[in-house]
N, C-alpha and C positions, 0 to 999 in steps of 0.2 A: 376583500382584505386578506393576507396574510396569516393565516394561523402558524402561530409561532412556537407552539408548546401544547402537551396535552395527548399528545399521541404516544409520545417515547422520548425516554433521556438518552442519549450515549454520549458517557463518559470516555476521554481519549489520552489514553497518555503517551507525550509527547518529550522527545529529548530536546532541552531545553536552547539550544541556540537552531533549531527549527521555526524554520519564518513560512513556510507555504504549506504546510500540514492542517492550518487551521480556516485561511481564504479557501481553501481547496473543501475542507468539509461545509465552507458555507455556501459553498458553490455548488455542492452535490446534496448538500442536508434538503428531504424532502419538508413539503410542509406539516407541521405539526411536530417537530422531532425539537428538538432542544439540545445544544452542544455543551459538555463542561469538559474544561480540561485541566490535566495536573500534566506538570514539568517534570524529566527523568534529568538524571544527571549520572555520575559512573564514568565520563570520560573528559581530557582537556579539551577545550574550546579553540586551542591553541596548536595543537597536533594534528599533523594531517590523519584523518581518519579513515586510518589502515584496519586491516585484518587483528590485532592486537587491543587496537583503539573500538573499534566495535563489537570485540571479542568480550571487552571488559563490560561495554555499555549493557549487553546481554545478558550476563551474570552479575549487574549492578542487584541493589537492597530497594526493592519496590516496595520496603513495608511504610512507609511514610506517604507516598505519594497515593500509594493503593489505598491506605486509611481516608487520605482526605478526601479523595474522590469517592467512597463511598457514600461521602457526605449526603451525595445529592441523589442519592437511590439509582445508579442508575438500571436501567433494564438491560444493557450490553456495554462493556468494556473494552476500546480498540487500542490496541498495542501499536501505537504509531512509528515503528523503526523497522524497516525492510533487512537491514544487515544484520543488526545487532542477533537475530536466530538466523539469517542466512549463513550466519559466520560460526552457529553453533551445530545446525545439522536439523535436518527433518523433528527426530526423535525429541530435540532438544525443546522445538516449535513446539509441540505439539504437549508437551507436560508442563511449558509456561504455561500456556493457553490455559490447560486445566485444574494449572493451580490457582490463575488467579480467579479463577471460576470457583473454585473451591473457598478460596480466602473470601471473595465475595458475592456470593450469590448472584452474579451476573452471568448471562450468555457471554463466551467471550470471543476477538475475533483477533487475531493477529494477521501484519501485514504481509508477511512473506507467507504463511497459511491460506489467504485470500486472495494471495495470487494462484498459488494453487490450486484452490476451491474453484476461484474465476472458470481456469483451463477447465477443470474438468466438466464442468456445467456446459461447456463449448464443444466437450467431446474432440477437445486438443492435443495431440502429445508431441509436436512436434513447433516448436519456435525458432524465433528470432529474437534476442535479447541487448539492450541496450541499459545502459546506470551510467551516474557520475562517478562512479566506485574507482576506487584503484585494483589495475589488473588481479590482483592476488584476492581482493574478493569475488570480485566476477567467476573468478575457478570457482570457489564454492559458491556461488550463487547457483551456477551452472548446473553443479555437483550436488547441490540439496534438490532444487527441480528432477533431476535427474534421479534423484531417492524417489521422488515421488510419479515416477513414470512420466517424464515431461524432458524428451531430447531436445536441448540447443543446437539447431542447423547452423545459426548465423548470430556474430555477437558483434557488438559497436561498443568499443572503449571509447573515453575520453583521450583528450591527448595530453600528458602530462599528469600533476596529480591538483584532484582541487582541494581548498582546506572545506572546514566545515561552512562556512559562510559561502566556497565558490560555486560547492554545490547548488546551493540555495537561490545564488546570483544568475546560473546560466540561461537567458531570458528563451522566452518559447519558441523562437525559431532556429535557438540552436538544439532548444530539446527536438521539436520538427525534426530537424534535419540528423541529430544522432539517432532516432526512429525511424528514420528511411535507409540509415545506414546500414541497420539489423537488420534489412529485410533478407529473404531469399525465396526461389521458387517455391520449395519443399515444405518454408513455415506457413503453417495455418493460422498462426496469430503472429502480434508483438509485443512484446513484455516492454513497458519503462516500468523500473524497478528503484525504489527511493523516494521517502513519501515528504522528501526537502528539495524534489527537484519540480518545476514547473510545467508538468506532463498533463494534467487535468485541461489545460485550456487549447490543446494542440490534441486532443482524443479524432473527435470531430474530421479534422483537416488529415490526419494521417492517415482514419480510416477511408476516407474519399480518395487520397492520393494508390495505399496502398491496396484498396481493393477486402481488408480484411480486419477481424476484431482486434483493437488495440487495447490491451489490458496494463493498467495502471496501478501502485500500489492504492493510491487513495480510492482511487476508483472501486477496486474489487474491497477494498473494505466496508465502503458505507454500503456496496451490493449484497455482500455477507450481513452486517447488520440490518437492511433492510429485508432481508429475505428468516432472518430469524425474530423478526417482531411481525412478518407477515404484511409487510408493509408492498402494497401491490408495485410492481413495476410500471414506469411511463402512465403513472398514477398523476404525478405530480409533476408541474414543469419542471421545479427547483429540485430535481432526481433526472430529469430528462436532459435528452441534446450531449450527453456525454459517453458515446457509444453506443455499440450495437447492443453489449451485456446487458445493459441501464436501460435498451427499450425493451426486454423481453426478446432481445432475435437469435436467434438460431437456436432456443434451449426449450422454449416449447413452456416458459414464466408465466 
C-alpha cells in the first residue's frame, strides 16, 4: 500500500493559472510526503508573460497566501515560478527564499535556486538552456545562472511568444524536442526551465537521447526538498525514473 502522508508536508506556492506544477509534484512526490498548495496571483492572465509581467509576479504580496499555507505546518515551502526571481536576479532569489523561511518557519526552496542547487550537486558549470519564455527573459535567465557560476553554451527559444496558458499547452514532444535543441558538445547538462511547462515526463527520454543529466525546474525542486528532510534518494519509486539527479548519479547521494 501506498503511504501517503506522515513523513513530510511540502507546501507549494503556485501562480495561479499553472496547470502542470502540481501533476508534476505527484509525479515526483515520494511516498510519505503530502502536497498542499496555495495560489499566487500579482500578474494578468491575459498578458503575454514577458519580463515586466513576471517582474511584477516576483515582487507580488505573499502575505495571504504565505498565511494560509502555513495552515498545514509545513516542513518545506516551494516557490513554484522559475521567472518571477529569474527576472529579479540571483541576490533577489536568494532573500525571498529566506524571508519566507523567516516569515514561516519552514525550510524553503525556490525554483530558479534549485536549479542552481541541481548544477552544482552535478559539479556543472557549463549548459544548454531551453524555456517557453520570451526571448528578453531568457537573457536574464541566462544572466542569473551566469551570477551564479553556471555558463549557457547553447540556448533553444520558443518561436514566437506563448501566453500563459500556451506555455502550459506545449505537449512533451515538443518540450522533447526544444531540449534537443539546447543541446551542444561543451554542455554538461540541460536546463528546461518553467515549472508550467511539461518537462517532467520527457526527463527520462532526453537523458537517453542526449547522453546527459537533464535538469528540470520541478524536478530540482522536489530534489532540493527531498534532500533537506533527508528524504533518501531512489528510495522510492514515486521519486525515481525521473533522472539521473533523482537516482543518486554522478553526486555521490
Amino acid at each position: 500500500m501506498m503511504l501517503t502522508r506522515g513523513r513530510a508536508r511540502f507546501g507549494v506556492l503556485v501562480p495561479f493559472t499553472n496547470t502542470n506544477l502540481e501533476p508534476d509534484m505527484a509525479l515526483l512526490c515520494p511516498e510519505g510526503v503530502s502536497l498542499h498548495v496555495a495560489r499566487l496571483g500579482g500578474y494578468d492572465q491575459d498578458e503575454i508573460p514577458d519580463a515586466a509581467q513576471m517582474h511584477g509576479l516576483g515582487a507580488a504580496d505573499l502575505d495571504e497566501p504565505l498565511r494560509l499555507l502555513q495552515g498545514v505546518r509545513p516542513d518545506v515551502i516551494l516557490y513554484g515560478c522559475t521567472s518571477a526571481t529569474l527576472t529579479h536576479g540571483l541576490a533577489f532569489d536568494r532573500a525571498l527564499a529566506e524571508r519566507i523561511r523567516a516569515e514561516s518557519g519552514a525550510r524553503t526552496v525556490t525554483a530558479a535556486g534549485a536549479l542552481v542547487h541541481a548544477l552544482k550537486v552535478l559539479n556543472v558549470d557549463r549548459i544548454g538552456f531551453a524555456s517557453p519564455y520570451v526571448a528578453a527573459i531568457n537573457d536574464m535567465a541566462t544572466g542569473f545562472l551566469s551570477e551564479a557560476g553556471i555558463q549557457t553554451v547553447a540556448r533553444s527559444d520558443v518561436e514566437g511568444e506563448l501566453d500563459n496558458y500556451g506555455q502550459g499547452e506545449l505537449d512533451p514532444d515538443a518540450v522533447f524536442e526544444l531540449g534537443l535543441a539546447a543541446d551542444h558538445a561543451d554542455a554538461q547538462a540541460v536546463v528546461l526551465s518553467c515549472t508550467d511547462m511539461r518537462s517532467v515526463e520527457v526527463i527520462t527520454r532526453l537523458e537517453q537521447a542526449l547522453g546527459k543529466p537533464v535538469i528540470t525546474s520541478n524536478q530540482a525542486m522536489m530534489f532540493q526538498a527531498m534532500q533537506l528532510c533527508g528524504i533518501e534518494l531512489g528510495a522510492s519509486k514515486y521519486a525515481s525514473g525521473y533522472g539521473q539527479i533523482m537516482e543518486g548519479v554522478g553526486h555521490g547521494v
